[in-house]
C-alpha positions in Angstrom: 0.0 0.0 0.0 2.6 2.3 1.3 4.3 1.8 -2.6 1.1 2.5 -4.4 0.8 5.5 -2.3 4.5 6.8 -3.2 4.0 6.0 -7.1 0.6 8.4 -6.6 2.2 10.6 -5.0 5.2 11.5 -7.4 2.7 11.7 -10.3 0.6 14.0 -8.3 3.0 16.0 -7.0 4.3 16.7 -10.7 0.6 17.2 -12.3 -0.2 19.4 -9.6 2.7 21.4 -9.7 3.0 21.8 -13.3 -0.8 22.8 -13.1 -1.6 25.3 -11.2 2.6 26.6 -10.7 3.5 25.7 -8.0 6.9 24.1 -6.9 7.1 20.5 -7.2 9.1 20.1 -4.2 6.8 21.7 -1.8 4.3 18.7 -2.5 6.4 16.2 -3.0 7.5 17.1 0.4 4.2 17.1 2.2 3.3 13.9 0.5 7.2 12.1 2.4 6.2 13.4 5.7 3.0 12.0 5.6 3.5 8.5 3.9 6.7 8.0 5.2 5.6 8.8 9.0 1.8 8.2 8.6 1.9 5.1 7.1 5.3 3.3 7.1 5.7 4.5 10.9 9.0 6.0 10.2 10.3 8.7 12.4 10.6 12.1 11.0 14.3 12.5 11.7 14.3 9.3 9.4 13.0 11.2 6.5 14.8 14.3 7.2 17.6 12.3 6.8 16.6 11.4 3.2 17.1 15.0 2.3 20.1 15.6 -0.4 22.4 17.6 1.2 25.4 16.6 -1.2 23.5 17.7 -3.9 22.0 20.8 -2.4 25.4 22.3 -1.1 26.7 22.0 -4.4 24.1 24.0 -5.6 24.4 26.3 -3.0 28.5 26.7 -3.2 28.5 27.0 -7.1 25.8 29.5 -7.5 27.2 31.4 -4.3 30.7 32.0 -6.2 29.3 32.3 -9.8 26.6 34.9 -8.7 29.4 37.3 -7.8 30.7 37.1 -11.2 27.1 37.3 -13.0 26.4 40.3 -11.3 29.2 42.1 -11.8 29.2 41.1 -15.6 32.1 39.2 -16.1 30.2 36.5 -16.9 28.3 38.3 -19.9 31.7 39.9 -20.9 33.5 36.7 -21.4 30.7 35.3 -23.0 31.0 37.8 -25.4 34.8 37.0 -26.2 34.2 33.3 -26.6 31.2 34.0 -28.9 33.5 36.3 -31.0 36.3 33.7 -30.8 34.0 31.7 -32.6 33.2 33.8 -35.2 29.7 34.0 -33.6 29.1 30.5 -35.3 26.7 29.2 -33.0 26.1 26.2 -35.1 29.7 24.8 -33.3 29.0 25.7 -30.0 27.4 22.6 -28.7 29.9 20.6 -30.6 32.9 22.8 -29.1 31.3 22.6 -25.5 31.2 19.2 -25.8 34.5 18.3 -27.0 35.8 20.8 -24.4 33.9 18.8 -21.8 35.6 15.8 -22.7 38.8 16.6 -23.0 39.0 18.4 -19.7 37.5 15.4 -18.1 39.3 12.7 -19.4 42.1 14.8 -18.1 40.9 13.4 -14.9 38.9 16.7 -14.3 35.7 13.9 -13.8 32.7 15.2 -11.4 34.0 19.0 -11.4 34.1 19.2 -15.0 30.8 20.5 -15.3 31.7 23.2 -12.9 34.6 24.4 -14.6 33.5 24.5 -18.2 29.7 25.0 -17.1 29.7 28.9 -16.4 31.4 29.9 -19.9 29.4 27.4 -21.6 26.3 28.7 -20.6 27.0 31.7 -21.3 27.8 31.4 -24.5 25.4 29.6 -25.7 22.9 31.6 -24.2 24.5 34.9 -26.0 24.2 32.8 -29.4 20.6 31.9 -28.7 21.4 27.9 -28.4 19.1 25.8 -26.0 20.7 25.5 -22.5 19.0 21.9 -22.6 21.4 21.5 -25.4 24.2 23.1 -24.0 23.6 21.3 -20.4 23.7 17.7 -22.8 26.8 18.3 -24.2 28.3 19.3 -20.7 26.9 16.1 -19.2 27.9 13.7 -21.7 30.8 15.2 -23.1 32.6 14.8 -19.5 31.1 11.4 -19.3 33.1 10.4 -22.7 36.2 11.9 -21.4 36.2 10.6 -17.5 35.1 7.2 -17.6 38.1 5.7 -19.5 39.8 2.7 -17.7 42.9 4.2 -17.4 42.6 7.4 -15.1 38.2 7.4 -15.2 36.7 7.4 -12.0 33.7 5.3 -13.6 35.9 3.4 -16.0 38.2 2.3 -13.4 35.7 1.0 -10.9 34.2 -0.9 -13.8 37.6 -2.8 -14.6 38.2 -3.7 -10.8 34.6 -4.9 -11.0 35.0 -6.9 -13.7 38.3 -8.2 -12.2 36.5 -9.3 -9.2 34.2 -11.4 -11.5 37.0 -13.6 -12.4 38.0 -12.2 -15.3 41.7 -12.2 -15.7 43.8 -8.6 -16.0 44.3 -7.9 -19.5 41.0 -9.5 -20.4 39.4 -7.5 -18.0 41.1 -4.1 -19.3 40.3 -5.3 -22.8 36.7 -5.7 -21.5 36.7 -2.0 -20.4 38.5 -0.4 -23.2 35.6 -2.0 -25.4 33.1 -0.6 -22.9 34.4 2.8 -22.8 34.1 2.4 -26.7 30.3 1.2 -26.6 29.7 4.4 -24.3 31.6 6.9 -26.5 29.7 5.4 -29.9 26.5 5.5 -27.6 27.5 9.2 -26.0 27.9 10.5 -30.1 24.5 9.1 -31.0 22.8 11.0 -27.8 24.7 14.4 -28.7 23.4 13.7 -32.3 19.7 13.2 -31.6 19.6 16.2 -28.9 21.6 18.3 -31.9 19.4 17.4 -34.1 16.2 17.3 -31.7 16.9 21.0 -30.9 17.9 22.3 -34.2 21.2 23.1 -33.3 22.1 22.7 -37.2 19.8 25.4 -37.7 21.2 28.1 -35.6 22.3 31.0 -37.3 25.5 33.2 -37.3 25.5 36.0 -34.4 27.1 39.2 -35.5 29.2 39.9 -32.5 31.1 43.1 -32.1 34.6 43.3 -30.8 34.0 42.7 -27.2 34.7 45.2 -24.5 37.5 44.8 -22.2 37.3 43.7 -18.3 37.0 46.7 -15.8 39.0 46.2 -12.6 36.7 44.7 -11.1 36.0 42.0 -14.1 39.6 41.2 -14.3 39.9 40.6 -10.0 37.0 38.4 -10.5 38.5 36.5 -13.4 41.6 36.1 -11.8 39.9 34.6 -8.3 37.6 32.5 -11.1 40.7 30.8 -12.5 42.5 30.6 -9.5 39.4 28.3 -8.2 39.9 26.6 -11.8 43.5 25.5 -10.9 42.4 24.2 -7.6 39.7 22.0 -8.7 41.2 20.6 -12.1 45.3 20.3 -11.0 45.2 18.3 -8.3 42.9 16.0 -9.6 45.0 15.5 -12.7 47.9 15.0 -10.5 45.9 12.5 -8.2 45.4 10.3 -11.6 49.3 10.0 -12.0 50.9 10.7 -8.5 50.0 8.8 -5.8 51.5 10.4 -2.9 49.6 11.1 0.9 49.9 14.7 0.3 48.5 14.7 -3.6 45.7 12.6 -2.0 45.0 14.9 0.4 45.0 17.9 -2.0 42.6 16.2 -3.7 40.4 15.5 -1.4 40.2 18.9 0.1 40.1 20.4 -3.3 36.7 19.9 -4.5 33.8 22.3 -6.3 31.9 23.0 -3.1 34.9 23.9 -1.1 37.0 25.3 -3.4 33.7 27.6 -4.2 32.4 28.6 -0.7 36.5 29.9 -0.1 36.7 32.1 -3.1 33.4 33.6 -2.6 34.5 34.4 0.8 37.4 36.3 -1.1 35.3 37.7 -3.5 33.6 39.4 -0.6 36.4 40.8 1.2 37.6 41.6 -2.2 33.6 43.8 -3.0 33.7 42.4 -6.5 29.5 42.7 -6.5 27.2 43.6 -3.2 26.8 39.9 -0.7 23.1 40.3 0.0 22.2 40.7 -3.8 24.2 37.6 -4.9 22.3 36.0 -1.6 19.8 36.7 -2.7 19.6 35.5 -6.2 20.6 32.0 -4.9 18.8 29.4 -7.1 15.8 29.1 -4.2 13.0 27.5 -6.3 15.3 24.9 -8.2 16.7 23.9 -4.7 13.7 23.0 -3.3 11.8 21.2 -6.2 15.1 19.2 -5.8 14.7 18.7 -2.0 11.2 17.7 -2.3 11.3 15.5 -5.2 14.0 13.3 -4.2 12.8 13.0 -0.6 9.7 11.0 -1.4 11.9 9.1 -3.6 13.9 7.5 -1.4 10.4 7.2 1.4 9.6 5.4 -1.9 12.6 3.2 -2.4 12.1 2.7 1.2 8.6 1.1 0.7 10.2 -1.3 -1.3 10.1 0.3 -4.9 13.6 -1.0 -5.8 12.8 -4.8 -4.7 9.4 -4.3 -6.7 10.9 -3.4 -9.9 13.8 -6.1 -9.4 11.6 -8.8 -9.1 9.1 -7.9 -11.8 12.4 -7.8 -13.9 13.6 -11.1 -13.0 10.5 -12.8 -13.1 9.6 -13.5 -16.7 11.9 -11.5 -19.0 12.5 -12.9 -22.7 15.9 -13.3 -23.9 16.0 -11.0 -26.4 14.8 -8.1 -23.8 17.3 -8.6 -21.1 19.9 -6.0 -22.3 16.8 -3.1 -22.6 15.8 -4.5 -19.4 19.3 -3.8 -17.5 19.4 -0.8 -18.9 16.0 0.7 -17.9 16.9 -0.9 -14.1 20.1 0.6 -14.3 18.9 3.7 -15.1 15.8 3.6 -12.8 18.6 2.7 -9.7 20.8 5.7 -10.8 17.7 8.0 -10.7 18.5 8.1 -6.3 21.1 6.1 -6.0 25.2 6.5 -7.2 25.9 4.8 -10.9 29.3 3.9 -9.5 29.1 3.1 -5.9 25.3 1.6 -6.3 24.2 0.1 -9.4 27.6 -0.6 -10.8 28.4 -2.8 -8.1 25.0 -4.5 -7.3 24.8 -5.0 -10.9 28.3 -6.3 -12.3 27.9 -9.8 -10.3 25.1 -10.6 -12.4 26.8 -10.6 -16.0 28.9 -13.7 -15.8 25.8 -15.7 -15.2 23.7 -13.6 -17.6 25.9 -14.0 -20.0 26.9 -18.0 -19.8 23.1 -18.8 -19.3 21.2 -16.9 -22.0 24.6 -17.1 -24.5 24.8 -13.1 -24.6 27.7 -11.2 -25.1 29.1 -10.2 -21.3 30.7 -6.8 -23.2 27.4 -6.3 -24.4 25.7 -6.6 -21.1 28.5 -4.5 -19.4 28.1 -1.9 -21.5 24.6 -2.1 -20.5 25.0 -1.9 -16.9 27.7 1.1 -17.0 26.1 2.9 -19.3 22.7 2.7 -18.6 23.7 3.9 -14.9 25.6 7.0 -16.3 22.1 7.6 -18.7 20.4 9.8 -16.0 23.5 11.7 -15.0 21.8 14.5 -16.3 19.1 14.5 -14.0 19.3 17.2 -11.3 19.0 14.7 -8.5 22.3 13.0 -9.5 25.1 15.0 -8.5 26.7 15.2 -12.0 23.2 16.9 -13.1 22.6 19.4 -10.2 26.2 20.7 -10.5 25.9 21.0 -14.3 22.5 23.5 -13.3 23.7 25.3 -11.0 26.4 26.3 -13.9 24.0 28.0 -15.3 24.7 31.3 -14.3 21.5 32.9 -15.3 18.4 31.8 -12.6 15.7 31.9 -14.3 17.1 29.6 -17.2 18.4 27.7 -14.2 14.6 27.5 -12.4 13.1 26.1 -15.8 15.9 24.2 -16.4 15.7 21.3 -13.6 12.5 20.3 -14.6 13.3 19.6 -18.1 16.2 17.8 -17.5 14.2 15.3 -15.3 12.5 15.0 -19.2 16.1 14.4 -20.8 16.9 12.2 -18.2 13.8 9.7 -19.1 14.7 9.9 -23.3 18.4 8.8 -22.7 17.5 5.5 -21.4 15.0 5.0 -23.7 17.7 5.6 -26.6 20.1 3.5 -24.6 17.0 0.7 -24.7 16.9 0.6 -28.4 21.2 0.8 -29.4 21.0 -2.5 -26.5 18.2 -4.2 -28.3 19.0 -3.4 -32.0 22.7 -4.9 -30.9 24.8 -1.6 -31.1 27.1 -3.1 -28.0 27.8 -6.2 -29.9 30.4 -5.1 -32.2 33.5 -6.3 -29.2 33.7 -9.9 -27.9 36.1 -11.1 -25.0 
């Protein structure tokens, strides 16, 4: 009952919102509280702690350092210089955010990328007149081409020692990867294709762009503090991927978005580069909460057992010839509240072996399935990957409408995923 009630209460809470405008969250909040305490019993310091905090202070850090430079207009100058860079070409922008994306996370860049190349991005594209749907796609899954390789990936890496731990001996374990990685990039190219295509990107037309103006004082103290923060986030984790020393380790670790954020905008108010309580102010308010509601009665569902539900009803009668759409619609519902990599990448990876010996299917294939059909959601703002490509955004009220359509890009990946698994586009590598 308690399950039934949660599945009601999602679609509800999105109907109702979308309605009569109201913010998703706030419902889907009300509805936690009371299923979750009402009729599961829980306590409400159990639901509280539900609540994505991760997620949320990423939000909070980037849009607290970024707002500085937004109202101040650096942001709108520099946007102006990499339009005119480009010739005002806006046909190549989501192609050049996306290779930029991947280059700077295959560098080993991985879950900050989006906030490094996000800002700039953005604003480019949103000078040019190009879809920030389109340009918060080829943030996603550009870094997700460049940082899950099996060399110096985060994602790619925990896959081979995965696949390892089935069994599978060293070099045919990296030779499984590689071939994953592959699968995903060909996989990645034919999502940036139908979203390019999907949103007319082809059909965006030349901006004229006038020489832009140069930085004011106060422009060029802010860009200096923004690529100071740059260096922070993106060295040391390139030097993590190749030096393993205590101290690189702990640089690392210390060095990520939502710190390295929260310190400079600390600076940048010593500093006055823009008035505190207006860049408080414009903090990303509505997007936070729709986020903070929404996932809540998520996981009070997953707690009612939705996870086991759609498991079993998986398991239960699936014809051969389904099972790799089927792994990649569960991997992707997991992902939806739960980590690709620390969650459905190692509940998941156990099951190929036997998948693949007892139905005679190829166990790259089903791999492929598993990794990338985790990764296919990324985009959501609920997964970290998604909210921190958002909050990039350094305009809010592209930001506000923003989550909720990427929720909507977040269901069409998978499906595409479904039909390259079932038409056999992973079958091209054997082990």
């Amino acid at each position: 009952m308690a399950l039934t009630l949660c599945i009601i209460a999602i679609i509800v809470s999105i109907i109702v919102g979308w309605k009569f405008k109201l913010n998703t969250g706030v419902i889907a909040l009300a509805f936690a509280f009371i299923i979750g305490n009402l009729v599961m019993g829980m306590k409400v310091n159990d639901i509280i702690a539900f609540f994505p905090v991760t997620i949320v202070v990423y939000l909070i850090s980037i849009a607290l350092f970024f707002n500085y430079a937004t109202e101040n207009g650096t942001m709108q100058v520099l946007g102006q210089k990499l339009l005119y860079a480009l010739g005002g070409n806006a046909k190549l922008i989501p192609i050049v955010i996306a290779a930029v994306s991947a280059i700077v996370g295959g560098l080993g860049a991985g879950a900050s990328t989006p906030a490094i190349v996000g800002p700039f991005c953005f604003v480019m594209a949103l000078q040019a007149g190009v879809s920030p749907v389109l340009c918060a796609v080829a943030i996603t899954f550009g870094n997700l081409l460049g940082s899950n390789n099996p060399f110096n990936g985060y994602g790619g890496i925990i896959g081979l020692n995965l696949i390892k731990d089935n069994g599978v001996e060293e070099g045919a374990a990296m030779q499984t990867a590689i071939y994953c990685w592959i699968n995903t990039a060909i996989i990645v190219v034919i999502v940036l294709i139908v979203f390019y295509v999907a949103m007319k990107g082809f059909k965006a037309k030349k901006v004229e762009v006038a020489q832009p103006p140069a930085f004011n004082p106060i422009q060029k103290k802010t860009c200096t503090l923004v690529i100071v923060a740059f260096c922070f986030m993106i060295i040391p984790a390139i030097l993590s991927a190749w030096v393993k020393t205590p101290f690189i380790k702990t640089l690392s670790a210390f060095c990520q978005p939502q710190v390295v954020f929260v310190v400079c905008a600390v600076i940048a108010g010593f500093m006055k580069l823009a008035d505190e309580k207006t860049v408080i102010r414009k903090m990303p308010i509505n997007m936070i909460v729709m986020i903070f509601g929404v996932y809540t009665l998520i996981k009070v569902a997953a707690a009612a057992g939705l996870v086991d539900a759609i498991s079993n009803a998986l398991a239960s009668s699936i014809p051969r010839a389904l099972v790799p759409g089927a792994i990649v619609i569960f991997a992707a519902f997991l992902s939806f509240f739960s980590s690709s990599t620390s969650t459905v990448m190692p509940l998941m990876y156990p099951m190929v072996p036997t998948l693949a010996a007892s139905l005679s299917l190829n166990p790259v294939a089903l791999y492929t399935c598993i990794f990338f059909g985790g990764l296919s959601t990324a985009c959501s703002p609920f997964s970290t990957g998604g909210a921190i490509t958002i909050a990039a955004c350094p305009d809010n009220e592209v930001k506000d409408s923003l989550g909720n359509k990427m929720i909507i890009v977040a269901l069409i990946v998978p499906v595409i995923t479904f039909i390259a698994a079932e038409i056999g586009l992973f079958n091209f590598f054997h082990v």
